[in-house]
VOKOLDO-677595 format. One record per residue (C-alpha): chain; x, y, z. Coordinates in Angstrom, 3 decimals, decimal comma. Layout:
N
 cadena       c1       c2       c3
      A        X        Y        Z
...
END
This chain:
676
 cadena       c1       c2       c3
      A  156,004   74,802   47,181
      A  157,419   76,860   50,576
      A  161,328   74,903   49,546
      A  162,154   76,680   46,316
      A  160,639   80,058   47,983
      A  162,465   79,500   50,553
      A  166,188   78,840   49,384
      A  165,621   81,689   46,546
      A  165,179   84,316   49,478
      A  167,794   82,427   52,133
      A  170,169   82,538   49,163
      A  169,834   85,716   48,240
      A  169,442   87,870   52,187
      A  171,149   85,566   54,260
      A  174,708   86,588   53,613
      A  174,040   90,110   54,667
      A  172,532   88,674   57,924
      A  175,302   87,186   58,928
      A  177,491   89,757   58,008
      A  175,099   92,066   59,621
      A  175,377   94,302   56,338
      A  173,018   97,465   57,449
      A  175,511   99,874   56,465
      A  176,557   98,847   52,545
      A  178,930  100,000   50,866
      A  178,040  101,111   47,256
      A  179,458   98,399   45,210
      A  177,710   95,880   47,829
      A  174,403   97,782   47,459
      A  174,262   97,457   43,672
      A  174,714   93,911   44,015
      A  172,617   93,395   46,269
      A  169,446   95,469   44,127
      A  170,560   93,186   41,160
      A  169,867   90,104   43,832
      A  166,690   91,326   44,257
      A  165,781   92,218   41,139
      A  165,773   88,770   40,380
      A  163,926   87,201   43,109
      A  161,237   89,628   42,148
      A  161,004   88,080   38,695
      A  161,017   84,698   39,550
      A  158,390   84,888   41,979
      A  156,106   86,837   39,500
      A  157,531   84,016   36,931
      A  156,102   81,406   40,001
      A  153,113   83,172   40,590
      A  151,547   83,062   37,153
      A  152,309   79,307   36,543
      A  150,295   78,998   39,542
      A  147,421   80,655   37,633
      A  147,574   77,919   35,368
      A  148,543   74,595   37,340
      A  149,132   73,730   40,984
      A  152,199   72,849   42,848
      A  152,347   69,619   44,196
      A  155,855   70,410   46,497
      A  154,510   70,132   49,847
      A  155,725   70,246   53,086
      A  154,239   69,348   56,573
      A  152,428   72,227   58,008
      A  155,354   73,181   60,884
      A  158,104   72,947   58,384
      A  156,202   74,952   55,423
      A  155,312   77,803   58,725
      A  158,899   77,490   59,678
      A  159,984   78,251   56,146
      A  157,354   81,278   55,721
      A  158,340   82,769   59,272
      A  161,713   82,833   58,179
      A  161,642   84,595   54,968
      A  159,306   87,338   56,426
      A  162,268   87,557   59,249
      A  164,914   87,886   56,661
      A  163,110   90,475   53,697
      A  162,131   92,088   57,072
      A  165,523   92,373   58,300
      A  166,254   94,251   54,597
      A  163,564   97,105   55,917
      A  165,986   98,068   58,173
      A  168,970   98,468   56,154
      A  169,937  102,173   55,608
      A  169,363  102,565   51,577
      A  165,837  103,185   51,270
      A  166,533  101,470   47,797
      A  167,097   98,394   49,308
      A  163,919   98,788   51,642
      A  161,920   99,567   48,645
      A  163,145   96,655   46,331
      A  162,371   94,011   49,431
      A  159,365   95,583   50,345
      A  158,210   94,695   46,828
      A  158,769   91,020   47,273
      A  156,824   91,156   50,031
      A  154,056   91,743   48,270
      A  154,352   89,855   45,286
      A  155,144   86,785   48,167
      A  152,042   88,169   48,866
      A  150,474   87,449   45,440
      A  152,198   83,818   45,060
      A  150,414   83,112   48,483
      A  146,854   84,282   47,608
      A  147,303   82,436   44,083
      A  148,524   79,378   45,639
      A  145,527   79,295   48,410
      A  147,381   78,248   51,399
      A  148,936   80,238   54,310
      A  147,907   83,849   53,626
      A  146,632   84,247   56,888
      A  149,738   83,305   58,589
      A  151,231   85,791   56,330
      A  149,016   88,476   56,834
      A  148,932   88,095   60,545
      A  152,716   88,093   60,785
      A  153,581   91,434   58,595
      A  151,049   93,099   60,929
      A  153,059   91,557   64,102
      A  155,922   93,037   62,566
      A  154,046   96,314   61,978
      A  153,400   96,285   66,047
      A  156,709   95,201   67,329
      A  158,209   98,305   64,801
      A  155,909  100,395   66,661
      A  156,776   99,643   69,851
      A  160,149   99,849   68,893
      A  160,560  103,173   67,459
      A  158,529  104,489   70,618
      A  161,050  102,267   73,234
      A  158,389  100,100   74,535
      A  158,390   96,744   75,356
      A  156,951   94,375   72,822
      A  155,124   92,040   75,756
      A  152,173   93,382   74,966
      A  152,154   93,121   71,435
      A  151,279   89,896   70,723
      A  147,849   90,055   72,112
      A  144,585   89,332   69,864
      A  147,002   87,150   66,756
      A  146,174   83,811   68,506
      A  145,492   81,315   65,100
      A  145,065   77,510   65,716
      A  148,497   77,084   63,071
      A  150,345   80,493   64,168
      A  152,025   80,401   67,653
      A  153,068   84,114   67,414
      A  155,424   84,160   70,385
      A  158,055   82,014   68,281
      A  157,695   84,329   65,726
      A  158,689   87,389   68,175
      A  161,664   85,698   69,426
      A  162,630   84,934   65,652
      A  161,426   88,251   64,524
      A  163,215   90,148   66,939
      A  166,754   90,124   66,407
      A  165,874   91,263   63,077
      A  164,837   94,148   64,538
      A  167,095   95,666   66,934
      A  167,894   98,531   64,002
      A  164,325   99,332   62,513
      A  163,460  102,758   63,255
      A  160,481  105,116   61,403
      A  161,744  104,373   58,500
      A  161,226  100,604   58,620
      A  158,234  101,079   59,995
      A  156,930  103,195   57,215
      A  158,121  100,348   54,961
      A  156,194   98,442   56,531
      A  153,017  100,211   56,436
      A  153,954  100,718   52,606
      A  153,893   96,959   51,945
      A  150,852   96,779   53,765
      A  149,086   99,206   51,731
      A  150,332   98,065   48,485
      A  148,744   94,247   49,229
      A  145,345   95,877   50,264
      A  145,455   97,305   47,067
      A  146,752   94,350   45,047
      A  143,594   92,551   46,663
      A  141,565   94,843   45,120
      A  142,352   93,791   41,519
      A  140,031   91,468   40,018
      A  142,349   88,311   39,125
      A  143,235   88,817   43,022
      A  140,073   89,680   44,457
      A  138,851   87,421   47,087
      A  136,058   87,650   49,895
      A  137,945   85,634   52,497
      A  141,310   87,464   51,952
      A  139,781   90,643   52,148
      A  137,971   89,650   55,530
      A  141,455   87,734   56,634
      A  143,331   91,145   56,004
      A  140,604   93,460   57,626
      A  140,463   91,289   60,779
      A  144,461   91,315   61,087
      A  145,131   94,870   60,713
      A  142,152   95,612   63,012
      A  143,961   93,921   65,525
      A  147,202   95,751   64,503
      A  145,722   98,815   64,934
      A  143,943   98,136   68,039
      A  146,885   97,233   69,928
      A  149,709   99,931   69,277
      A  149,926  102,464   71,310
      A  148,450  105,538   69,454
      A  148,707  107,654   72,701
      A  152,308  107,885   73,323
      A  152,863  109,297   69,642
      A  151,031  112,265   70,628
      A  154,705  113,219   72,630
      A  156,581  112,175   69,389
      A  154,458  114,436   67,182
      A  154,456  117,341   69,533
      A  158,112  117,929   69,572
      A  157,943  117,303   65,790
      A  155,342  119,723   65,308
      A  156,336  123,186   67,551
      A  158,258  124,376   64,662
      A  157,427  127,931   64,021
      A  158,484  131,074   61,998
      A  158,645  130,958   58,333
      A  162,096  129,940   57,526
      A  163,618  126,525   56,054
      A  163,952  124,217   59,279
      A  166,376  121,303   58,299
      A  165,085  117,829   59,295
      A  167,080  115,107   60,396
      A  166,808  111,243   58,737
      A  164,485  109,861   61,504
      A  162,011  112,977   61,239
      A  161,594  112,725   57,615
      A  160,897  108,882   58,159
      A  157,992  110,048   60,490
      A  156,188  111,621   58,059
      A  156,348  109,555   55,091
      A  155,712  106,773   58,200
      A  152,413  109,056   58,538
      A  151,806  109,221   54,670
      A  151,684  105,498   54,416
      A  149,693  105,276   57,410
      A  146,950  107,134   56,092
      A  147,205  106,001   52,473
      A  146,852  102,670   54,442
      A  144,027  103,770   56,474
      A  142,035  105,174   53,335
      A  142,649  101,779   51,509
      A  141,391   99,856   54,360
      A  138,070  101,715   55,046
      A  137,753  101,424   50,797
      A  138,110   97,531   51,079
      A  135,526   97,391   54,462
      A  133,223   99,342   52,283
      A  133,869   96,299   49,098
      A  133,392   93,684   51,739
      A  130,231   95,073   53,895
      A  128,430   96,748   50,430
      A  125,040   95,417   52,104
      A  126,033   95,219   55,536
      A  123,701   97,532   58,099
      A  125,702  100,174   59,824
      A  125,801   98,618   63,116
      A  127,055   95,156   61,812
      A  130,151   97,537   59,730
      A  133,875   95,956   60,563
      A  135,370   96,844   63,511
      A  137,998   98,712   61,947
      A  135,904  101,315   60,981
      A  135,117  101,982   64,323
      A  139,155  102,425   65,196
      A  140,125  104,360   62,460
      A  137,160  106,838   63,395
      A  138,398  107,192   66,678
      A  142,218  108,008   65,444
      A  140,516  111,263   63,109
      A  141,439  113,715   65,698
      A  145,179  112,756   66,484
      A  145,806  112,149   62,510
      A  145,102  115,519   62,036
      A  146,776  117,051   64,745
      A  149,879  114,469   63,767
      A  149,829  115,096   60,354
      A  148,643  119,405   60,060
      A  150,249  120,997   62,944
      A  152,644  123,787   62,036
      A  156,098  121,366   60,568
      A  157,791  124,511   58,873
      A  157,652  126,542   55,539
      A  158,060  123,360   53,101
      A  155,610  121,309   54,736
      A  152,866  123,782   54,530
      A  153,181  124,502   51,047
      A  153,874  120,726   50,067
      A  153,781  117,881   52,048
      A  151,146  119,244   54,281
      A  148,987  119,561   50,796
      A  149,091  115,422   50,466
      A  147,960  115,533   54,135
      A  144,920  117,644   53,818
      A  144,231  115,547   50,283
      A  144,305  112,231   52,398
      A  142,620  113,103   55,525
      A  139,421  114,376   53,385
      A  139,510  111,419   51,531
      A  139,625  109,532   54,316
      A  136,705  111,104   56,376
      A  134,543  111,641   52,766
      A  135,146  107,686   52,708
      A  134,026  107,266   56,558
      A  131,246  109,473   55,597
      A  129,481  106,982   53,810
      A  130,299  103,766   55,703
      A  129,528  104,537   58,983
      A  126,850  105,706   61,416
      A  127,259  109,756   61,684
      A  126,385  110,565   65,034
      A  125,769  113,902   66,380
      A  128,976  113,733   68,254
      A  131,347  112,891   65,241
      A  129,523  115,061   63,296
      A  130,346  118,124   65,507
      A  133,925  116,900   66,147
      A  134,307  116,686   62,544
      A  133,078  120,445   61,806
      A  135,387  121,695   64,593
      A  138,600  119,664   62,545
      A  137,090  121,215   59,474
      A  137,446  124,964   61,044
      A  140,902  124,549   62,761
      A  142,304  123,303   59,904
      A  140,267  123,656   56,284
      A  138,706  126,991   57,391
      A  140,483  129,327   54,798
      A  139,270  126,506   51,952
      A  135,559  127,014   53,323
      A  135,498  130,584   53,449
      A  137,761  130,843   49,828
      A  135,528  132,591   47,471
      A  133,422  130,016   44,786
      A  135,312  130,536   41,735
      A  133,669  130,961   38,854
      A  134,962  128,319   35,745
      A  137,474  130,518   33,960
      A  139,570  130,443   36,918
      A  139,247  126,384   37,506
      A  139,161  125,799   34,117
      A  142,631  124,259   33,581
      A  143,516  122,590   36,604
      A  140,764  119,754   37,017
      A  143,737  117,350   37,001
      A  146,834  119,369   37,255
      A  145,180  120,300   40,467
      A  145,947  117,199   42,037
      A  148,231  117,814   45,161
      A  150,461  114,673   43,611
      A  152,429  116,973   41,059
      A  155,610  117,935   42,626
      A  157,249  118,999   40,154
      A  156,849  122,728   39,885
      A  157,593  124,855   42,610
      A  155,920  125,039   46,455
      A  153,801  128,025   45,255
      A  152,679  126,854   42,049
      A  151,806  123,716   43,525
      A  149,341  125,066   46,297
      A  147,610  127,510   44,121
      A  147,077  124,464   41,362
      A  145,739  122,321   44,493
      A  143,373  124,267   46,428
      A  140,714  124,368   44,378
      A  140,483  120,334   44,343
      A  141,303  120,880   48,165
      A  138,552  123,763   48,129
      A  135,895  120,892   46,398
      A  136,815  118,152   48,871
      A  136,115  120,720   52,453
      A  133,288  121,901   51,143
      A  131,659  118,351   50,129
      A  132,946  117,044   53,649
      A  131,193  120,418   55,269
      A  128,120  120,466   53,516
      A  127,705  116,493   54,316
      A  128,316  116,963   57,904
      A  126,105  120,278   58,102
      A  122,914  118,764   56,787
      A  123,503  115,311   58,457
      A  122,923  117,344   61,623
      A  120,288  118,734   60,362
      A  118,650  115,225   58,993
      A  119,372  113,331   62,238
      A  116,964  110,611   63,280
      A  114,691  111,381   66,362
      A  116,264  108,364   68,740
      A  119,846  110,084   67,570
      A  119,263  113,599   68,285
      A  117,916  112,066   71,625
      A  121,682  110,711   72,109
      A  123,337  114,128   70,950
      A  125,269  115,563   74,049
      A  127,918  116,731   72,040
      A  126,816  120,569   71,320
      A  125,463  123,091   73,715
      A  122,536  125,450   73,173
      A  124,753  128,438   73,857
      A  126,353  127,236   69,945
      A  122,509  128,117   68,584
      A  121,715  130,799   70,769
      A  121,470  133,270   67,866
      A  117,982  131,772   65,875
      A  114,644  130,867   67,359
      A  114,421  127,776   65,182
      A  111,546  125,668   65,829
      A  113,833  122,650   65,969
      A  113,866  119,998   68,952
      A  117,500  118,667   68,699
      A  120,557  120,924   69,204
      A  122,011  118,995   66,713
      A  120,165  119,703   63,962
      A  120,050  123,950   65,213
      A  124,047  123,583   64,690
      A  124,019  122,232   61,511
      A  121,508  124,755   60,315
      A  123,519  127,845   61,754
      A  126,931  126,540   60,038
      A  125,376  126,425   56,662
      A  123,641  129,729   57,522
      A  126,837  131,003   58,580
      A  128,814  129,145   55,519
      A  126,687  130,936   52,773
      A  126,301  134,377   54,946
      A  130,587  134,167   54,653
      A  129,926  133,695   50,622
      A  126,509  135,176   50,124
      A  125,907  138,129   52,919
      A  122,277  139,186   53,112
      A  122,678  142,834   54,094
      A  124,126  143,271   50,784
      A  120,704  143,057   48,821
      A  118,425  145,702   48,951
      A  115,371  144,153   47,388
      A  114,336  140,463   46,245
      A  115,177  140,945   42,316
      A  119,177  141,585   43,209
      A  118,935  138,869   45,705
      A  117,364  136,000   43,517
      A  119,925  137,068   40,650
      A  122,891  136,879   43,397
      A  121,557  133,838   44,884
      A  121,194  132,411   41,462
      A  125,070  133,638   40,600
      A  126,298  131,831   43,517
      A  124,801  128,491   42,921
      A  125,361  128,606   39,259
      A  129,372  129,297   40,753
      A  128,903  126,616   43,129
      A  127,926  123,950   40,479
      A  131,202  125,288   38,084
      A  133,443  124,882   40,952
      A  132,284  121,242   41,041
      A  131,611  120,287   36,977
      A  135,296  119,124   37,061
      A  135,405  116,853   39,487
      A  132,747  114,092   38,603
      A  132,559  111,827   40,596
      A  132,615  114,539   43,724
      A  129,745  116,925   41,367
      A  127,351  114,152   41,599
      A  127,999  113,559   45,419
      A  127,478  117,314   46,557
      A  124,615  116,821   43,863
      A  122,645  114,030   45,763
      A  124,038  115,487   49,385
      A  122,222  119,004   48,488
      A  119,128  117,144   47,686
      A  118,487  116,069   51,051
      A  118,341  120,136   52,212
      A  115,061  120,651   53,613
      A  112,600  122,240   51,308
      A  109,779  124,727   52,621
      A  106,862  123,666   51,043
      A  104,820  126,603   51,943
      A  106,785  129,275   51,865
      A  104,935  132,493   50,024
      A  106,994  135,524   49,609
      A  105,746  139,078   49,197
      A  108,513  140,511   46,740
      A  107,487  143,784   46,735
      A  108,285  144,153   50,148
      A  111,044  141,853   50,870
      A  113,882  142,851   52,505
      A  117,030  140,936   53,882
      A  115,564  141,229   57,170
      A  113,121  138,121   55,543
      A  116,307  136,000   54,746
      A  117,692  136,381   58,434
      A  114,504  135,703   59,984
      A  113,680  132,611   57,947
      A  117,087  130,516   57,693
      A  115,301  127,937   55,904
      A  114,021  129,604   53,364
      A  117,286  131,203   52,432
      A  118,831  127,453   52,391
      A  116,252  125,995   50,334
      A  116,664  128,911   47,603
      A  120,272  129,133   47,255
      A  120,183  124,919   47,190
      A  117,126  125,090   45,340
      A  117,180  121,303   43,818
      A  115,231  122,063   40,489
      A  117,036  125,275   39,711
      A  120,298  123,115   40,571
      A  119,433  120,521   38,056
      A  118,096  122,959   35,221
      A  121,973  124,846   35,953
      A  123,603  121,140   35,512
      A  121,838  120,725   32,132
      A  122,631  124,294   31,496
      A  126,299  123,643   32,068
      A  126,533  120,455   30,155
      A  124,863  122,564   27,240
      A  122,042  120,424   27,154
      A  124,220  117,744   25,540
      A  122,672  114,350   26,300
      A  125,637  112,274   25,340
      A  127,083  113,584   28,106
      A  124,767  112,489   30,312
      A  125,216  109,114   28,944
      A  128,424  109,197   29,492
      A  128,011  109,715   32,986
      A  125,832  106,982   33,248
      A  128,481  104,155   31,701
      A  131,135  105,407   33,658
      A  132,443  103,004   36,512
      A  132,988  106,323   38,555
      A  130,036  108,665   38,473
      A  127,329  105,905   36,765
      A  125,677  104,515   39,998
      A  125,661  108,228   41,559
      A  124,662  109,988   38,220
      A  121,375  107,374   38,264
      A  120,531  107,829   41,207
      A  120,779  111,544   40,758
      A  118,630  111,423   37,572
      A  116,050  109,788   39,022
      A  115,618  111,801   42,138
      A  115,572  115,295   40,147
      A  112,777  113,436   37,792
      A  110,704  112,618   40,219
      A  110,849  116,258   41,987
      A  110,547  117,983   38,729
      A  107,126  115,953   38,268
      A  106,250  116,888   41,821
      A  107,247  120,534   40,507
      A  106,226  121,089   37,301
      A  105,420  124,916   37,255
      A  108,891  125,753   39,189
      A  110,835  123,811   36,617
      A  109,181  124,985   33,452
      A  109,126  128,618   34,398
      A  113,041  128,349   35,575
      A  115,059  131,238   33,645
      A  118,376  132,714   34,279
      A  119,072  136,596   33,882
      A  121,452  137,716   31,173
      A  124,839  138,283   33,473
      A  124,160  134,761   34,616
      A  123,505  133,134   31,363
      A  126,304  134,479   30,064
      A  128,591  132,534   33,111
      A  127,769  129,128   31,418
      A  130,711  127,127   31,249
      A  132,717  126,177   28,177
      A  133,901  122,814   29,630
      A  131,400  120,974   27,488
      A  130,468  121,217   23,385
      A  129,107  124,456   23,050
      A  126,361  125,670   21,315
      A  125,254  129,273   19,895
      A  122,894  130,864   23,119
      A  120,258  132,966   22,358
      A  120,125  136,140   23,351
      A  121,073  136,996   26,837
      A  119,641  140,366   27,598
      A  116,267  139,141   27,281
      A  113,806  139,970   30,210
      A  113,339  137,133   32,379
      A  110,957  136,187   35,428
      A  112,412  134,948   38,382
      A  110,767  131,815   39,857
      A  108,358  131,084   42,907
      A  110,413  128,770   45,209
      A  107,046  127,176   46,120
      A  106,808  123,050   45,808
      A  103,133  122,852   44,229
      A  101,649  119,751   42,783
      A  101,089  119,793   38,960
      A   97,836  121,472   38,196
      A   95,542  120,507   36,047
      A   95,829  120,782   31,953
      A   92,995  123,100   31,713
      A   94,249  125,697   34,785
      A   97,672  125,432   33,722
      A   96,198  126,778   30,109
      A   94,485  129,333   32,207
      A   97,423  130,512   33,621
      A   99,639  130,486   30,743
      A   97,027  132,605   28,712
      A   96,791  135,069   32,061
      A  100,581  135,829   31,077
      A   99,954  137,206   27,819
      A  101,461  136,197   24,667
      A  104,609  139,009   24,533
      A  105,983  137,201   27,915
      A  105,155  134,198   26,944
      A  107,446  134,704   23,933
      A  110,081  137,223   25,446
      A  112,498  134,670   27,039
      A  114,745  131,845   26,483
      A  113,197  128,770   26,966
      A  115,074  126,586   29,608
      A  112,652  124,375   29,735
      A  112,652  123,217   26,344
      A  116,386  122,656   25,805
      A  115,969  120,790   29,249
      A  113,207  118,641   27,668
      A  114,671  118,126   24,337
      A  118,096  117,009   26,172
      A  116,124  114,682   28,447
      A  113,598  112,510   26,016
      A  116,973  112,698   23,528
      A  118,705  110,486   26,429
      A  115,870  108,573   26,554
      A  115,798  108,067   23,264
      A  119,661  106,795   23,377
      A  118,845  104,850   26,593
      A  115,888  102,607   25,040
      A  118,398  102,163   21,752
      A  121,085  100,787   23,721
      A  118,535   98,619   26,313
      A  116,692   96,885   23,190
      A  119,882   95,837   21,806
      A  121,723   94,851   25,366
      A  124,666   97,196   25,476
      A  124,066   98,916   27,768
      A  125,962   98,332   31,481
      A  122,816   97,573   34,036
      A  118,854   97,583   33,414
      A  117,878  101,548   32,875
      A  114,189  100,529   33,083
      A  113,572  102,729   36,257
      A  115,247  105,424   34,667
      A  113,486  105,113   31,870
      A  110,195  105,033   33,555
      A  110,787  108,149   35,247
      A  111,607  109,793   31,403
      A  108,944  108,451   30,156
      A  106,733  109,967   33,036
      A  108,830  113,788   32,420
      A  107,762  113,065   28,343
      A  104,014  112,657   29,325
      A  104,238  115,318   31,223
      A  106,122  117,576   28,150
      A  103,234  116,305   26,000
      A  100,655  117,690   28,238
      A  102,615  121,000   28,398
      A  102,679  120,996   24,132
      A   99,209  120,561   24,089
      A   98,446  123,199   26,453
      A  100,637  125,357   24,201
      A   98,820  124,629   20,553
      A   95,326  124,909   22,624
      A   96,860  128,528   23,842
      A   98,085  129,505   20,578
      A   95,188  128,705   18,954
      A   93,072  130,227   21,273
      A   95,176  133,515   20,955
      A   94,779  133,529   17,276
END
């Protein structure tokens, strides 16, 4: 099998190794892209016969590891050649190598393992170190690594950044072909995590702090030319954190039901390299590099840490050290006023920091709201994972100091959890300030403008609206909180942080503004709940707002929206005609009461008077006619098995919400009866 690989790539590479070809000339470079172009075929032609029969050309284990070492050596030595054309074309057949491997079962490992020694000794290359070192922790019972190095070696006395960042390309490019469901495998997955664990582990992070430094004290605002080897350091740094947010993706596919402690290792490593990648990658590098490159860099580094986020154990002390990275170097995103949807509108995807083709400005303005969405998410998750700390953490948490909380009497034990309280409070004070509201009817309305803002800078991201969705759920709630509106003043909001929190965030009025936005259209709640992207989270979401609106009744049938607020709903969705929207409307109690029973609830309702009763829109019934209509679609498509996963929880919960409706229409017939 190894033979045929083999001569196809000695063919093909070894010429220019003898003739030591790294500077081509431009007639030898086309030929030599044609050369390649062709290997790449026939291995893909290789690969899929594979699929279909195996190949009984076998060698003896040292000859087909010779073979293997070798061609690594030599499409290796083609990383270092000058044309980045030619790097790109035989990184390429190092992955689909990669591919023929994984499809032929035998010697990915060795594979694996060697691309990530080559990955080290590049390293320790383009810092001047020696390479003794670098062969620790790749000891495999058919891989004697130090041969490898002394083959490997010669083929790299001219890699610099840029064949390192090659490198790290290739790298990336099989974790992602591993993904793919004709290549997925358990064992390769594991095989790959364990290898560039080890990578990672031993280069020397530290002594790229002094590269980066110099690289970074550019200042002033003009043009600064770059030379060849600092432009290969940061694409070297864009493919090492595309790699790094590819590899925490595949831990998360491999450990899906793993406990946090028993997590891979890697995690662990590429948690502790947060703080240089964003010094590396976000320290002042010039005019162009702000308005561009550095945009892919703050785009990667969120998704990176909004990934981490959710696969490993957040700790008061990476908590904190994340908020401080999210103030040096989000802050102007956090404190960027919530745009309301005619400004967002029409850049949901053109926002994406990958479009390059306009100019510098055009593309940071089209950007930072998608930016603006990802720092807040990562903020708000941090903030009220302080605040939701375990007891035995908080113990642990010596990471903030009380002088950081100084400002509140909170009745809180853990410092922790006082921090992440004052940075929302100080977060929504920034976007919300209470000394601006004289009484409580302008500050419900304003409060009620701002999350209604909130949720439309969101809507157009899914699969991030139904994160922040869940992540604001776990805001604690006071229960017990009774207000005296008549004499509330802002004073009240100051004095009572949590009661502030827990109205803006209000969870109920948050999910009566989703269905609001959506314009009550339950197809598109279904779709939501078949997509691959936002299904599992738009469940989950569901069925946590059901069971608080049962646990709520009162607060989410008397929810209503004042007329310069209901006219804010967003167009994104199929409209509908709106009733009238300068209707008189009664803000609600923020209180969590238990359902009462069907006779007091008629009591109450008849203690309101028909002309109220009557006077404004009812949000409550659009909710309830767009939630039993997705039941309705729901049981359809579960009786006749189309639809993706079992809804019966789901449907449980609606079926609990349509009791409870019922109740609530026979209450009103008893009422209107009664009044007549």
């Amino acid at each position: 099998m190894y033979s045929r690989l083999y001569r196809l790539i000695n063919d093909t590479v070894h010429p220019y190794i003898e003739l030591e070809g790294v500077h081509l000339t431009k007639e030898g470079e086309k030929e030599l892209l044609a050369s390649l172009s062709q290997v790449l075929r026939q291995i893909q032609l290789w690969t899929r016969e594979l699929e279909h029969h195996s190949d009984d050309e076998l060698g003896t284990p040292s000859e087909d590891h010779h073979r293997l070492s070798s061609m690594i050596a030599d499409l290796i030595f083609l990383l270092s050649i000058k044309s980045q054309y030619v790097r790109h074309s035989a990184g390429n057949i190092v992955v689909v190598i990669s591919e023929f491997l994984a499809t032929s079962g035998s010697n990915w490992d060795i594979f694996i393992q060697s691309l990530c020694l080559c990955m080290e000794l590049a390293v320790t290359n383009a810092l001047s170190f020696s390479s003794a070192s670098s062969t620790a922790g790749l000891g495999n019972s058919h891989f004697d690594s130090s041969n490898f190095v002394v083959l490997i070696k010669p083929r790299l006395k001219n890699a610099g950044w840029s064949t390192l960042a090659e490198i790290v390309r290739v790298l990336r490019n099989i974790v992602k072909c591993l993904k793919q469901d004709y290549v997925y495998d358990d064992n390769l997955a594991k095989i790959c995590l364990d290898s560039v664990h080890s990578c990672l582990s031993n280069v020397p992070w530290d002594s790229m702090d002094v590269i980066y430094s110099t690289q970074n004290s550019f200042t002033g605002d003009a043009l600064i030319p770059r030379t060849d080897e600092e432009e290969s350091r940061v694409v070297f740094l864009g493919n090492l954190v595309q790699l790094l947010c590819s590899m925490v993706e595949q831990s998360g596919s491999v450990n899906d039901a793993v406990h946090f402690l028993d997590k891979h290792p890697i995690l662990f490593v590429i948690t502790n390299l947060v703080p240089k990648l964003f010094y590396w990658c976000l320290s002042k590098q010039g005019k162009h590099v702000i308005t561009c490159i550095s945009q892919y860099f703050r785009h990667k580094l969120l998704v990176l840490l909004i990934r981490l986020s959710f696969l490993i154990c957040l700790d008061c002390c990476i908590l904190d050290s994340w908020l401080r990275l999210l103030h040096k170097y989000f802050q102007e995103l956090l404190w960027q006023p919530i745009t309301s949807v005619e400004s967002v509108q029409d850049t949901s995807l053109e926002g994406s920091p990958f479009l390059l083709i306009n100019s510098d400005g055009e593309v940071y303005n089209m950007s930072s709201h998608h930016l603006q969405r990802q720092a807040i998410f990562l903020f708000l998750r941090c903030s009220i994972s302080l605040i939701s700390l375990k007891e035995e953490t908080q113990k642990r948490c010596a990471c903030a100091t009380d002088d950081s909380c100084s400002t509140f009497d909170l009745d809180l034990d853990c410092i922790g959890r006082k921090k992440g309280f004052l940075e929302l409070y100080r977060w929504l004070q920034g976007h919300l300030p209470l000394d601006m509201f004289a009484d409580y009817e302008i500050y419900a309305e304003k409060c009620m403008d701002f999350s209604l803002s909130f949720l439309q800078l969101f809507v157009h991201e899914d699969d991030l609206l139904f994160r922040v969705l869940l992540q604001l759920l776990s805001v604690p709630f006071r229960a017990e909180q009774r207000l005296d509106k008549r004499n509330w003043t802002s004073q009240d909001g100051k004095e009572d942080i949590l009661f502030h929190l827990s109205y803006v965030f209000n969870a109920v009025h948050l999910f009566h503004l989703f269905l609001a936005e959506l314009h009550y259209d339950h197809q598109v709640l279904l779709d939501y709940l078949i997509s691959k992207d936002t299904g599992i989270d738009c469940a989950e979401y569901l069925l946590r707002c059901l069971r608080l609106v049962s646990n709520s009744w009162p607060l989410f049938m008397e929810f209503s929206l004042g007329g310069k607020v209901t006219n804010r709903l967003s167009d994104k969705r199929r409209k509908v005609v709106l009733e009238s929207s300068h209707n008189q409307c009664r803000l609600p109690s923020t209180t969590m009461e238990k359902v009462p029973s069907f006779e007091k609830e008629c009591e109450n309702d008849l203690e309101c008077g028909s002309k109220h009763y009557g006077a404004r829109r009812s949000y409550y019934k659009d909710a309830k006619d767009c939630l039993l209509s997705l039941k309705i679609s729901l049981e359809n498509l579960h009786q006749k098995n189309l639809f993706l996963y079992n809804p019966e929880v789901l449907l449980k919960r609606l079926m609990r919400f349509q009791e409870l409706c019922s109740q609530r229409d026979d209450c009103d017939n008893w009422k209107n009866g009664g009044l007549i």
